[in-house]
N, C-alpha and C positions, 0 to 999 in steps of 0.2 A: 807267318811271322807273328809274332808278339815281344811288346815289349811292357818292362814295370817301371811304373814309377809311384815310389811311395811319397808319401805328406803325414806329417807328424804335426800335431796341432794341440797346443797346451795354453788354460784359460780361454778366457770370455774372448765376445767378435770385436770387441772394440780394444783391449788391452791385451789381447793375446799375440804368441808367437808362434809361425809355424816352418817347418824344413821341407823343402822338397829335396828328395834325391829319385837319381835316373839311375837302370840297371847299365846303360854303358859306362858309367862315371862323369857322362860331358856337363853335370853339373850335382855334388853331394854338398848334402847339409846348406843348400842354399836355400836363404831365410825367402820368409816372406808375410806382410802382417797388414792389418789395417789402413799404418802408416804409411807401409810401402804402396799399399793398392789405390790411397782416395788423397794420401797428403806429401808424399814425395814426389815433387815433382822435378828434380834432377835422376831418381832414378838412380841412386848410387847406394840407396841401403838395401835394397832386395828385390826378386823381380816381383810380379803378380801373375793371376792366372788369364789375365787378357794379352799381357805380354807376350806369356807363352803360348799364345792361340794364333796371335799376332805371327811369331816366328816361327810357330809349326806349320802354319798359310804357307809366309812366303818363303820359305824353306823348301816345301813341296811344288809350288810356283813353279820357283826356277829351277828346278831337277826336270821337273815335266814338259818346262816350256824346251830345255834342253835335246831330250827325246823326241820331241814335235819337230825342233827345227833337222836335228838328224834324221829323222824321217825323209822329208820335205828335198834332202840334200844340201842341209846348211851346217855349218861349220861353226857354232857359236865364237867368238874369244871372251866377250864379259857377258856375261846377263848380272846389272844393277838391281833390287828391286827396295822400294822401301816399303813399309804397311803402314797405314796410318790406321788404328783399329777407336771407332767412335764405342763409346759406354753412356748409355744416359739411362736415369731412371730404371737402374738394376738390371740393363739388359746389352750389352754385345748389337748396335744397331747396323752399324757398316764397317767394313775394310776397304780404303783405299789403298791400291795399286799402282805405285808409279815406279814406271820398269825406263830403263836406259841399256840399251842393248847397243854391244860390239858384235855384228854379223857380217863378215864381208859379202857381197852378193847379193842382197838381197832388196827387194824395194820394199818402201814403206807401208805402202798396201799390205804384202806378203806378211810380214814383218807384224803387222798389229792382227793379223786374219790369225796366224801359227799362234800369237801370245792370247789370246780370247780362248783359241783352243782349249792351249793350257788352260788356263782359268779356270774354264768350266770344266774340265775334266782332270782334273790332279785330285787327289784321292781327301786331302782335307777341307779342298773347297764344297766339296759331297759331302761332308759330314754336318758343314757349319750351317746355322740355319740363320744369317742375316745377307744384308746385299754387300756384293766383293764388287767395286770396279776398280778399272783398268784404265790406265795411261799410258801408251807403248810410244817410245820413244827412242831413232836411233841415232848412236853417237858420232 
């Protein structure tokens, strides 16, 4: 598998503008700048590239945690997850993990053993080189 995504980037780091777009479409011509990466903090003029580190994590998260628990012979109905991704000092330092999971069946124990799993072995948490934790939680 492969996928593209391109970034279009015009002017300087500080007063410049830049596009990303995806070869599936699920996001073209979405901006992204300066502004949007160090001084929006609503989040409503563009994303950045830590955003989308953020949601390519826990994207992959819960696909994987999903596959673990069918493994396992679990039936998910929700897997929640939110990512809290830290940036300090020009660097991607942690992603917090906090998952809220619909699994009928299952004990808590089971339940946070299956989502660790995931964690460490879903295919973006292998790529990222800062510390990911986990908070498994069910509903």
């Amino acid at each position: 598998m492969k996928r593209i995504v391109n970034a279009t980037w015009e002017g300087d780091g500080m007063d410049g503008i830049g596009v990303l777009s995806s070869q599936s479409g699920a996001f073209n011509n979405m901006p992204y700048s300066f502004k949007t990466r160090f001084k929006n903090d609503d989040g409503k003029l563009g994303t950045n590239p830590e955003e989308l580190i953020a949601a390519a994590l826990v994207g992959c998260f819960n696909m994987k945690l999903s596959f673990v628990l069918n493994e396992a012979n679990f039936n998910p109905d929700e897997l929640n997850t939110e990512a809290i991704l830290s940036f300090e000092d020009g660097k991607v330092i942690s992603i917090d993990l906090d998952l809220k999971g619909k699994v009928p069946k299952i004990s808590k124990d089971k339940f946070v053993e299956l989502a660790n799993d995931a964690k460490n072995n879903c295919p973006i948490s292998g790529a990222l080189n800062c510390k990911i934790s986990l908070d498994a939680n069910l509903l």
